[in-house]
C-alpha positions in Angstrom: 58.2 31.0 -125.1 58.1 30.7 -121.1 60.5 28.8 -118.9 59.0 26.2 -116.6 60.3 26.3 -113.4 61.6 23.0 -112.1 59.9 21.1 -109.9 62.1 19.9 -106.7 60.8 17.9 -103.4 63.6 19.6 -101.6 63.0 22.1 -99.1 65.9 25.1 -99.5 66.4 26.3 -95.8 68.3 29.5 -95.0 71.8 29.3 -94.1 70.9 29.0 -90.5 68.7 26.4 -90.4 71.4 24.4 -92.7 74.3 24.8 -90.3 72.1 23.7 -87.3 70.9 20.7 -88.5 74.1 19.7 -89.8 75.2 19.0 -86.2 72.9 16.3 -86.0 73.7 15.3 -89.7 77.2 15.0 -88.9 79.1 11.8 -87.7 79.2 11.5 -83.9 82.2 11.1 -82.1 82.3 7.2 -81.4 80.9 5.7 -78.2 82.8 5.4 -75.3 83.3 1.5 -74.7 82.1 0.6 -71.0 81.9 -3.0 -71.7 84.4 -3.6 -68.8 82.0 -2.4 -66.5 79.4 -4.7 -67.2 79.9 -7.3 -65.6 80.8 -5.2 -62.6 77.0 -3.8 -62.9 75.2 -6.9 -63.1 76.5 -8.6 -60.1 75.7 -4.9 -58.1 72.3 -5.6 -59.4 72.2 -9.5 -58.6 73.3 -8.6 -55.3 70.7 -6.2 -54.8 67.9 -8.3 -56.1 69.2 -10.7 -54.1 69.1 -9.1 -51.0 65.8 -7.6 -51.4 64.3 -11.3 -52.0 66.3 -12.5 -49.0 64.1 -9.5 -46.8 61.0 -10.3 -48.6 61.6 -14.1 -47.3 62.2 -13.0 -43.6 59.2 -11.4 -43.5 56.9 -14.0 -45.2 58.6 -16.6 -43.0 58.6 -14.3 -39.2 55.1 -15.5 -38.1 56.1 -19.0 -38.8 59.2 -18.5 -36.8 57.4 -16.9 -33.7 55.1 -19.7 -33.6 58.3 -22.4 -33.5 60.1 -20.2 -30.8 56.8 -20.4 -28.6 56.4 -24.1 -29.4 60.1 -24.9 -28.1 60.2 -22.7 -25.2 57.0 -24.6 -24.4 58.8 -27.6 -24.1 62.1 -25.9 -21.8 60.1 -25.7 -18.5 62.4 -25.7 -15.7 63.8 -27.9 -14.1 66.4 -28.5 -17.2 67.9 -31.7 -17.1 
């Protein structure tokens, strides 16, 4: 009488294979905590944000200011009183 073979779904890799991918099997070493630096790094990045919106304004706003500085030096003809 023959002997079935059993069916398995699991692939047998060589010896090899096994010990490489039980590096990434195995538990990491736990994470570094950092959370002390956090709020350190999001008020560099407000302040950066916030400078580049404060250059973004003086440039929309420059031809606005020329035209003021011409309109008031208009007005300072000499004689000044």
């Amino acid at each position: 009488m023959p002997v079935k073979a059993k069916k398995t779904d699991a692939y047998q890799a060589p010896d090899s294979t096994a010990a490489f991918a039980a590096e990434f099997i195995a538990p990491a070493e736990p994470a570094i905590d950092n959370s002390h630096l956090q709020g350190a790094a999001i008020k560099a990045y407000g302040q950066q944000t916030r400078k580049d919106r404060e250059d973004k304004m003086i440039l929309d706003f420059l031809p606005m200011v020329y035209k003021i500085v011409n309109k008031v030096v208009s007005y300072l003809h000499p004689p000044l009183s």
